[in-house]
VEXKOLFI-552145 format. One record per atom (N, C-alpha, C): residue number from 1; residue in three letters; atom name; x negated, y negated, z negated. Coordinates in Angstrom, 1 decimal. Atoms other than C-alpha are relative to their C-alpha. Layout:
N
REC    i   aa  at      px      py      pz
REC  NUM  ALA  CA       X       Y       Z
...
END
This chain:
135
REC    i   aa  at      px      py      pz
REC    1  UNK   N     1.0     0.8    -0.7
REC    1  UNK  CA     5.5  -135.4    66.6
REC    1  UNK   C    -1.2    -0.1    -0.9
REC    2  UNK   N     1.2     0.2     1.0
REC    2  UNK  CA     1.8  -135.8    65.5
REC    2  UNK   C    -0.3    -1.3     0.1
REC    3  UNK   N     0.0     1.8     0.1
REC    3  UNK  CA     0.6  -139.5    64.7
REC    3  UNK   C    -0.7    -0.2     1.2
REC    4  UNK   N     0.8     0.8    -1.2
REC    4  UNK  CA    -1.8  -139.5    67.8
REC    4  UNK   C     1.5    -0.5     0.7
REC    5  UNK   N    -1.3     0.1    -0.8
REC    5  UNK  CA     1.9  -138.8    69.6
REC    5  UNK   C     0.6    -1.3     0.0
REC    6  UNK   N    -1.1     1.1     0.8
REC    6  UNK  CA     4.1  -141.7    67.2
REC    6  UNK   C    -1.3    -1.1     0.3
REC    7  UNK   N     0.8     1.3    -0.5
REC    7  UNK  CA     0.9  -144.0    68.4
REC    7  UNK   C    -0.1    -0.3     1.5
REC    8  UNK   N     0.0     0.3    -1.7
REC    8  UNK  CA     1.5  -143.9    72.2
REC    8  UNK   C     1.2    -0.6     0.2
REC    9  UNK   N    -0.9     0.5    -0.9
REC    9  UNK  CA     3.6  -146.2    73.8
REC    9  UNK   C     0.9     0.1     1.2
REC   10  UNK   N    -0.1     0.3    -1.8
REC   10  UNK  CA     5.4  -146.2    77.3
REC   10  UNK   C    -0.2    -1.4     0.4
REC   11  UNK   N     0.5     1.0    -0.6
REC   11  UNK  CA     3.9  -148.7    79.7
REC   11  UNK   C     0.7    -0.4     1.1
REC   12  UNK   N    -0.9     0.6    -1.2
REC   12  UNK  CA     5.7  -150.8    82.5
REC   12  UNK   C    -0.7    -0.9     0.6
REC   13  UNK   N     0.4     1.0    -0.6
REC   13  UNK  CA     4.8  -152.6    85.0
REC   13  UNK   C     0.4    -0.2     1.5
REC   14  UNK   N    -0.8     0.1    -1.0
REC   14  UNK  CA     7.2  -154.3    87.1
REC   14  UNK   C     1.6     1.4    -0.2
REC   15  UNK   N    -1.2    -1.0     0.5
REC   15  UNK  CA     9.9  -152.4    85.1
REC   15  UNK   C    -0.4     1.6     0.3
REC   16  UNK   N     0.7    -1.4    -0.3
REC   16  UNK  CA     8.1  -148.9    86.5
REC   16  UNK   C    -0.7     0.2    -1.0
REC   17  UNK   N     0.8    -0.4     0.9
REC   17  UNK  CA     6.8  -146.8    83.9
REC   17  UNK   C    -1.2     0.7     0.6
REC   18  UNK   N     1.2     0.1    -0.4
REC   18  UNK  CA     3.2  -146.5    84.6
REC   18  UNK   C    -1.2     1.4    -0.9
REC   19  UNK   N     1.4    -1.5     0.5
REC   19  UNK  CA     1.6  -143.9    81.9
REC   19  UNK   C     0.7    -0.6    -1.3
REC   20  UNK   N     0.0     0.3     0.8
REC   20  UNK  CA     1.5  -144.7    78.3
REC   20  UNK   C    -1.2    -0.7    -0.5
REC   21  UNK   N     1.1     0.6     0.3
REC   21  UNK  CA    -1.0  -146.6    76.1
REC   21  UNK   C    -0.1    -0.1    -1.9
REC   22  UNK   N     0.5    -0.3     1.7
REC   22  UNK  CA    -2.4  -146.5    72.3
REC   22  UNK   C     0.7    -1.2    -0.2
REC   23  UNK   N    -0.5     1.1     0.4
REC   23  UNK  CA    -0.9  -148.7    70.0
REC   23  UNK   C    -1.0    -1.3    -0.6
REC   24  UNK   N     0.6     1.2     0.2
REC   24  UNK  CA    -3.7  -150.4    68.9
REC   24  UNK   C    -0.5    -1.0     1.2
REC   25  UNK   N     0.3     0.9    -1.3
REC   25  UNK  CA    -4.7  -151.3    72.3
REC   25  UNK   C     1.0    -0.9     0.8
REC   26  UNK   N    -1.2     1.0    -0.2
REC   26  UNK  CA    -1.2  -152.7    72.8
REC   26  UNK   C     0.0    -1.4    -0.6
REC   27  UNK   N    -0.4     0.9     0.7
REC   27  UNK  CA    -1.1  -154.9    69.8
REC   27  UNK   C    -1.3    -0.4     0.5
REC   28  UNK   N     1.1     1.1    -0.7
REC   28  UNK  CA    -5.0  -156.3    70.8
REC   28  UNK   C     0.2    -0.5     1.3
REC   29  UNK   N    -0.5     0.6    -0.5
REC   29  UNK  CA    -3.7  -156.6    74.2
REC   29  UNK   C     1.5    -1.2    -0.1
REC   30  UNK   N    -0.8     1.4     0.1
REC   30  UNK  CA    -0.5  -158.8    73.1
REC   30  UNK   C    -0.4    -1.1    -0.9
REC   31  UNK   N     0.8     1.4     0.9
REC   31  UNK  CA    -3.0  -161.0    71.0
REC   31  UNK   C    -0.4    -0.7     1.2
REC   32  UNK   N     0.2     0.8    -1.1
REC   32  UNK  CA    -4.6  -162.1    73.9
REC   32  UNK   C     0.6    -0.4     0.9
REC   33  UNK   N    -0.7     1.0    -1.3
REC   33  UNK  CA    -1.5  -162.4    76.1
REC   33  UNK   C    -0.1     0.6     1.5
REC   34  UNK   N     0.4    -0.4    -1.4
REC   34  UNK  CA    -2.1  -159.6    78.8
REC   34  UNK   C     1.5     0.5     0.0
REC   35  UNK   N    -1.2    -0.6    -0.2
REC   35  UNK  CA     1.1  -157.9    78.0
REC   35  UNK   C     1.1    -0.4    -1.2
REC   36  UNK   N    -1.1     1.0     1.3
REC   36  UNK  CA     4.5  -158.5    76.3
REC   36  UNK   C     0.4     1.5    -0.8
REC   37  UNK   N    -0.2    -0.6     0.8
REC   37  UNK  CA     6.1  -156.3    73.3
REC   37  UNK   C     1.2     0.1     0.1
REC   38  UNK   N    -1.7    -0.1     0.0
REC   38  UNK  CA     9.9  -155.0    73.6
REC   38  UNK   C    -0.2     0.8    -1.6
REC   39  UNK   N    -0.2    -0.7     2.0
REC   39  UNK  CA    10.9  -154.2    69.5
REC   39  UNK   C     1.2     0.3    -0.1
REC   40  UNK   N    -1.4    -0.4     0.9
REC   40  UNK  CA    13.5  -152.8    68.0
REC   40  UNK   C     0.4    -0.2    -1.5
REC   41  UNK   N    -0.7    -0.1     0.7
REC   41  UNK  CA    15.4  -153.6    64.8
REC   41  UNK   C    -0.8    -1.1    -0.7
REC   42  UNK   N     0.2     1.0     0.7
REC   42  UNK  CA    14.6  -155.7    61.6
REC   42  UNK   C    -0.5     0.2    -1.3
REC   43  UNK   N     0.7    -0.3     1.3
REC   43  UNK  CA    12.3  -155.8    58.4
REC   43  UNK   C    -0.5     1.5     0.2
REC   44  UNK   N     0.8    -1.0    -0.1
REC   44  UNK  CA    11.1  -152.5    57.6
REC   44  UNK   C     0.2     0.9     0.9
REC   45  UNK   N     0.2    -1.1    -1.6
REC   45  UNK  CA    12.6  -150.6    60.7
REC   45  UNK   C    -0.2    -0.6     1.4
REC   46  UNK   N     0.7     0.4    -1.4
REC   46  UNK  CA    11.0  -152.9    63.2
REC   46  UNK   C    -0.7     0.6     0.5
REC   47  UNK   N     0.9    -0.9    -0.7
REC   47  UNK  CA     9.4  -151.3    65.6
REC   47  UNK   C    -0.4    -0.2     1.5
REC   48  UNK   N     0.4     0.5    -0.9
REC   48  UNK  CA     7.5  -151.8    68.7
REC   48  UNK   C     0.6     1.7     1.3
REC   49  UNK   N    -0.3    -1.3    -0.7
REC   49  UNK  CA     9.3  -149.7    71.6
REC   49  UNK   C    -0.2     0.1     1.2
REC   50  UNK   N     0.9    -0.1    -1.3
REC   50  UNK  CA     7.6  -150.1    75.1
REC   50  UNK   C    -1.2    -1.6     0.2
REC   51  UNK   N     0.9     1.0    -0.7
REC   51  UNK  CA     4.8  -152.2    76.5
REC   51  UNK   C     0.1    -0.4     1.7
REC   52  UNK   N     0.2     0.8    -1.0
REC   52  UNK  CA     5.0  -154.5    79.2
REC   52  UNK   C    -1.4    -0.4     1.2
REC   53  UNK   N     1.3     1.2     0.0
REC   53  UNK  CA     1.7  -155.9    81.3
REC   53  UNK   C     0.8    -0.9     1.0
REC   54  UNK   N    -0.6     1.8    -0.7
REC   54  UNK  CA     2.5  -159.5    82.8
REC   54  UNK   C    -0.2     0.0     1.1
REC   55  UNK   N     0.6    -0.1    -1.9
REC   55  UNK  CA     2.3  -159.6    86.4
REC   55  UNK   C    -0.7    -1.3     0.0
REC   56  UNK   N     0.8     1.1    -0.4
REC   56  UNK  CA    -0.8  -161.5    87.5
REC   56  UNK   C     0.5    -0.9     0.7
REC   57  UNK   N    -0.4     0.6    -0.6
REC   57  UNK  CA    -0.1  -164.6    88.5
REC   57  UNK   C    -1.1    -0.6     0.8
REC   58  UNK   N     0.7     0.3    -0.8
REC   58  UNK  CA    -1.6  -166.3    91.6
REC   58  UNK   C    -0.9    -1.7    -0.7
REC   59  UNK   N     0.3     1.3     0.4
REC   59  UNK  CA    -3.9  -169.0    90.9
REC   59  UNK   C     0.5    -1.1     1.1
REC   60  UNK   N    -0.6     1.0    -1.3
REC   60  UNK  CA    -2.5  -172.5    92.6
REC   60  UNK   C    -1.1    -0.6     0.3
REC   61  UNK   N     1.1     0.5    -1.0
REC   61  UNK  CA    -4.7  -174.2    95.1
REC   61  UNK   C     0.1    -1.3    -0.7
REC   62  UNK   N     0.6     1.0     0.4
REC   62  UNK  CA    -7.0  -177.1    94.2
REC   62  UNK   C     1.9    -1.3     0.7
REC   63  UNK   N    -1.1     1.0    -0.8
REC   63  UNK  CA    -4.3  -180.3    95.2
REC   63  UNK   C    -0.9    -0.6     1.0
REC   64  UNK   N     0.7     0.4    -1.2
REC   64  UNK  CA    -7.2  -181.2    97.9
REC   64  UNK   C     0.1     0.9     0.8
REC   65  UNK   N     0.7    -0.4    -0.5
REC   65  UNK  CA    -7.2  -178.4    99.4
REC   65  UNK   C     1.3     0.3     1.0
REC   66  UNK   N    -1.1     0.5    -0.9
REC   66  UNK  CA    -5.1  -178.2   102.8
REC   66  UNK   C     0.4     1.6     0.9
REC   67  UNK   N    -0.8    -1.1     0.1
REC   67  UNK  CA    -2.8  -175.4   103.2
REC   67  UNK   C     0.4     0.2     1.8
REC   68  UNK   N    -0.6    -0.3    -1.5
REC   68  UNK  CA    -1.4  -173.6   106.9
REC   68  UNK   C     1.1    -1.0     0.1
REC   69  UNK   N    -1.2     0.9    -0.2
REC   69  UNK  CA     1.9  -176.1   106.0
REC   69  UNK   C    -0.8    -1.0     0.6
REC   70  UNK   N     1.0     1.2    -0.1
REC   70  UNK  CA    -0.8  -178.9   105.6
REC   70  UNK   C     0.3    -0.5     1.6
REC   71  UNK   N     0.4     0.3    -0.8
REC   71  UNK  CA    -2.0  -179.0   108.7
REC   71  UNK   C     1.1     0.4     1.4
REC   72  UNK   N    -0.6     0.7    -0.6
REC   72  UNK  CA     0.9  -178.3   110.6
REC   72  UNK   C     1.3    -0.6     0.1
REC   73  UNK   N    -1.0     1.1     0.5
REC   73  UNK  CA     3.2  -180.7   109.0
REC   73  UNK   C    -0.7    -1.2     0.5
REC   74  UNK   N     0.8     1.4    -0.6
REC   74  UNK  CA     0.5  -183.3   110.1
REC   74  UNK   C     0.2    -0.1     1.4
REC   75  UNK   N     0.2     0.3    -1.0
REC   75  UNK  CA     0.4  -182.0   113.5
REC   75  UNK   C     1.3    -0.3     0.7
REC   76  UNK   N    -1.1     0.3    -0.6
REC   76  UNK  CA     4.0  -182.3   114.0
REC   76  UNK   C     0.2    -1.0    -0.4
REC   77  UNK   N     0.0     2.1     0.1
REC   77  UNK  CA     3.9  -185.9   112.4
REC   77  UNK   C    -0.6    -0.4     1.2
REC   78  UNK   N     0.8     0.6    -1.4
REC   78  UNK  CA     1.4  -186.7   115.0
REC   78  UNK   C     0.3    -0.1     1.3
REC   79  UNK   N    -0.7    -0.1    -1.2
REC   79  UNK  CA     3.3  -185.4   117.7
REC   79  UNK   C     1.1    -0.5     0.0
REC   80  UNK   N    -1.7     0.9     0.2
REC   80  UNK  CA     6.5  -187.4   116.4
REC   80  UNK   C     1.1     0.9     0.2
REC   81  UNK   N    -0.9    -0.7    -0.1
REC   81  UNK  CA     8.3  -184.3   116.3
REC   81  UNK   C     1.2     0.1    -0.6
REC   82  UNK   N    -1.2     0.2     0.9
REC   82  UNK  CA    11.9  -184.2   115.3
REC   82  UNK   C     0.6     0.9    -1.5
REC   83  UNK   N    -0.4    -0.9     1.5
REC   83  UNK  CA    13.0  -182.7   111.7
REC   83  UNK   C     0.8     1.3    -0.2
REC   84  UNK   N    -0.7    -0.7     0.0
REC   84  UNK  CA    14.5  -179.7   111.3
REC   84  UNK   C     1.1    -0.2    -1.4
REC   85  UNK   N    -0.5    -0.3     1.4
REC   85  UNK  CA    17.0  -179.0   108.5
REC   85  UNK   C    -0.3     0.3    -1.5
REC   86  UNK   N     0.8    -1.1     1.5
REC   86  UNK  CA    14.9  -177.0   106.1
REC   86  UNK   C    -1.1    -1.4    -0.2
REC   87  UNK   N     0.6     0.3    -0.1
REC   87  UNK  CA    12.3  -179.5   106.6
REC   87  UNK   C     0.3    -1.9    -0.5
REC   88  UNK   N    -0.5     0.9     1.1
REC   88  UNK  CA    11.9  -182.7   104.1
REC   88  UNK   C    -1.1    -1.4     0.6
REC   89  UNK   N     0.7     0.9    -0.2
REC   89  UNK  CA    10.1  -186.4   105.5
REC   89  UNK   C    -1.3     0.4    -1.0
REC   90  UNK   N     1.4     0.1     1.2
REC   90  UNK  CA     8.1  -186.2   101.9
REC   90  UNK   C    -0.9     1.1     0.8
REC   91  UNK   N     1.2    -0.8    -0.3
REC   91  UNK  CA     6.1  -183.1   103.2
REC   91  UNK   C    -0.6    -0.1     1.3
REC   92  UNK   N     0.5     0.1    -1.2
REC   92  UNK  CA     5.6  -184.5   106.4
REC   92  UNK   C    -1.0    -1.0    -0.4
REC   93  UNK   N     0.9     1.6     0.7
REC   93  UNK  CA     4.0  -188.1   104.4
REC   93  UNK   C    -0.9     0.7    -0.5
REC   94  UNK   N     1.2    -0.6     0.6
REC   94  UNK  CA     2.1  -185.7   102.0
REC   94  UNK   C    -0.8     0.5     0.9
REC   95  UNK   N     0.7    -0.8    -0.8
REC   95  UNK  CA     0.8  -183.5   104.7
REC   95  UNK   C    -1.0    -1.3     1.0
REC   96  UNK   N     0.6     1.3    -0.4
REC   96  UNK  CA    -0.4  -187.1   106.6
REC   96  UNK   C    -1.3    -0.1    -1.0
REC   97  UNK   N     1.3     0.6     0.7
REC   97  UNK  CA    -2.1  -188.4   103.8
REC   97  UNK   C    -1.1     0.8    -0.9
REC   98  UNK   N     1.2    -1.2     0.5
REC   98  UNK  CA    -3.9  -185.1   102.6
REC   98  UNK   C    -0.8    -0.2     1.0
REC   99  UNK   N     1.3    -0.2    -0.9
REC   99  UNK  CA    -5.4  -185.0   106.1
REC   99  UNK   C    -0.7    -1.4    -0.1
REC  100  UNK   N     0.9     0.9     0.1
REC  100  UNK  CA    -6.3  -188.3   106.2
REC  100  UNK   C    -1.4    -0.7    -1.3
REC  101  UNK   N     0.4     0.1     0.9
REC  101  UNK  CA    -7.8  -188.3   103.1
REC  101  UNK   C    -1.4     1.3    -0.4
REC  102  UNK   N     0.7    -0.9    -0.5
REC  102  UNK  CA    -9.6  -185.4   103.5
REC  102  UNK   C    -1.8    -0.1     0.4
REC  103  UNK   N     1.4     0.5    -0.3
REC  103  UNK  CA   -13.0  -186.9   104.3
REC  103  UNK   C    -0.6    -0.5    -1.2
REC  104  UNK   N     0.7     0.6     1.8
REC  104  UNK  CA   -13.5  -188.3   100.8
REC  104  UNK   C     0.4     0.7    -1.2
REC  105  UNK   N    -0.6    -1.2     0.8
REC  105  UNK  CA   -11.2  -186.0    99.0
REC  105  UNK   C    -0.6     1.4     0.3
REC  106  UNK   N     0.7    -1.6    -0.7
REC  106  UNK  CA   -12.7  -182.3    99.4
REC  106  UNK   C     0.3     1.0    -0.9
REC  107  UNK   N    -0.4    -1.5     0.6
REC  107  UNK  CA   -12.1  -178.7    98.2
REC  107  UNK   C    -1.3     0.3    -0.6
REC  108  UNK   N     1.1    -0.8     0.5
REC  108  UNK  CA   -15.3  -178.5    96.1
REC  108  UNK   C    -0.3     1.3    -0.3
REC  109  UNK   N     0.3    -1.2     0.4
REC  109  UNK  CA   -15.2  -174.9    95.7
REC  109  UNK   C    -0.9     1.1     1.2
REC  110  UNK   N     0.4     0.1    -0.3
REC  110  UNK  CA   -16.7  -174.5    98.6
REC  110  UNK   C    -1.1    -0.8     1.0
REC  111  UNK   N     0.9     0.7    -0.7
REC  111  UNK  CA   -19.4  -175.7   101.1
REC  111  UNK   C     0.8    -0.7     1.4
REC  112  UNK   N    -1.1     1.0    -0.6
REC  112  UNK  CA   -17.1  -178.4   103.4
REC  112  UNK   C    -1.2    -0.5     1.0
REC  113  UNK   N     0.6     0.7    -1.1
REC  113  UNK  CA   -18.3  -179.8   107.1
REC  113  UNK   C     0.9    -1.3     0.0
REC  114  UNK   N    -0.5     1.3    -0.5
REC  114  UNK  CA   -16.2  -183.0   107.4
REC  114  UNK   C    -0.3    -1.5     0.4
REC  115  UNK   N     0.7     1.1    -0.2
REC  115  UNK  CA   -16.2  -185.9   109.0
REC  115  UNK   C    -1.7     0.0     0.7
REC  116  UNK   N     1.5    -0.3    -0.1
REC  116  UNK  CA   -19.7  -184.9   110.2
REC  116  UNK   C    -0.8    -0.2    -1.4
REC  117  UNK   N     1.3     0.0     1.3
REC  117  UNK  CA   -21.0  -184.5   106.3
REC  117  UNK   C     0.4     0.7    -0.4
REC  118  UNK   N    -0.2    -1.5     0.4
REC  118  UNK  CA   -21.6  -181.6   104.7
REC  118  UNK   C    -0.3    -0.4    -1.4
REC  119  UNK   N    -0.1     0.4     1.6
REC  119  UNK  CA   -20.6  -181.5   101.0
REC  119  UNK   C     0.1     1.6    -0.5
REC  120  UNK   N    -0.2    -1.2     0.9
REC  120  UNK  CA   -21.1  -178.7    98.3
REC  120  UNK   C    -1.3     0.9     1.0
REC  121  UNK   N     0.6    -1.0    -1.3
REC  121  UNK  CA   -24.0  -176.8   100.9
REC  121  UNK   C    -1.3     0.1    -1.1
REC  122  UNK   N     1.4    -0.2     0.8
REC  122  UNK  CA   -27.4  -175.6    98.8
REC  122  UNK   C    -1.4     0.3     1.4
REC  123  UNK   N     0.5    -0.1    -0.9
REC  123  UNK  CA   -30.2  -176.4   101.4
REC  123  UNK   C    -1.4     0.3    -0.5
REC  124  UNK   N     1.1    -1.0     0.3
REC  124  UNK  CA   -33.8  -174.3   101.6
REC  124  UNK   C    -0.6    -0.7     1.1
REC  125  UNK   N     1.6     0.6    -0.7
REC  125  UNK  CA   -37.5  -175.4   102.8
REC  125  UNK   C     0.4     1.5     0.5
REC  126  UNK   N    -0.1    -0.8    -1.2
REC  126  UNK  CA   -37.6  -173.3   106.0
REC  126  UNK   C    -1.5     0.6    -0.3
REC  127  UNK   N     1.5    -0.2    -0.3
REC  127  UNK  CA   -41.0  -171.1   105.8
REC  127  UNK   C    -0.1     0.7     1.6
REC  128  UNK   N     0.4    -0.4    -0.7
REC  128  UNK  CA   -42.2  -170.9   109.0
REC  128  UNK   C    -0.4     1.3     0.6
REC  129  UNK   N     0.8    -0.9     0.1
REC  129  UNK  CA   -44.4  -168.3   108.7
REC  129  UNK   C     0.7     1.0     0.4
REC  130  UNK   N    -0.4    -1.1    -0.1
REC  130  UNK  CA   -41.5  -165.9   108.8
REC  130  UNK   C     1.1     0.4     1.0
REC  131  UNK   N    -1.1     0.4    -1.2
REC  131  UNK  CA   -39.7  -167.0   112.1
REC  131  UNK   C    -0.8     1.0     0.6
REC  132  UNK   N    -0.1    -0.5    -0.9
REC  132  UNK  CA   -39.7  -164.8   114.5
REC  132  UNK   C    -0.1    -0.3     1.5
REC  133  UNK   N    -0.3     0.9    -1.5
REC  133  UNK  CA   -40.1  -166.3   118.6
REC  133  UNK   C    -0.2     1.2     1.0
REC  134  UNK   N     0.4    -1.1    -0.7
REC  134  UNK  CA   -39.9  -164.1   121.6
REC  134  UNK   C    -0.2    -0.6     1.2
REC  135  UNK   N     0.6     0.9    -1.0
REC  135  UNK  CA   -41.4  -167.0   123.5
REC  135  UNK   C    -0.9     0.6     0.7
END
């Protein structure tokens, strides 16, 4: 083997081998934490023997912000509907007091109508000038 060769890794992702990858680019990616390092043995015959990358994880939603369950765990509070099995009081109380809450609590990430008030919205001087009428 030539050293470019003894410097390529095999790559995984999701246990699938994917291609290979340089070894310096391995070890700078496991500084930062994108991927993990499978090694072999101890002291001087340590050695690094495939690369990993980490499956992205999903980012979790703001705790204001009100999920498909949300709304209808509330609606079936509201309608006094009966419990199923799978189904737990607590997420019926949370799902209540998220909505009701909801008007002062808000998903700042984006521009929100509630309540009749509009929060997070970036509003513009209208130039006339460049309306259009087909009065």
């Amino acid at each position: 083997m030539t050293d470019s060769q003894d410097k390529l890794l095999p790559l995984y992702l999701n246990g699938k081998h994917i291609g290979r990858i340089a070894f310096e680019d391995a070890m700078r990616s496991a500084k930062d934490g994108g991927v993990e390092l499978t090694t072999k043995g101890q002291g001087r015959k340590w050695r690094i023997t495939a690369v990993h990358l980490a499956a992205a994880r999903l980012p979790h939603p703001s705790p204001c912000t009100l999920t498909r369950s949300d709304s209808e765990h509330n609606a079936l509070a509201y309608l006094g509907a009966h419990l199923d099995p799978t189904q737990s009081m607590r997420e019926f109380d949370r799902a209540v007091a998220k909505v009701a809450a909801w008007p002062e609590v808000h998903d700042d990430k984006a521009p929100v109508i509630s309540a009749g008030k509009v929060f997070g919205a970036t509003f513009l001087e209208l130039d006339d000038s460049r309306v259009v009428t087909f009065a």
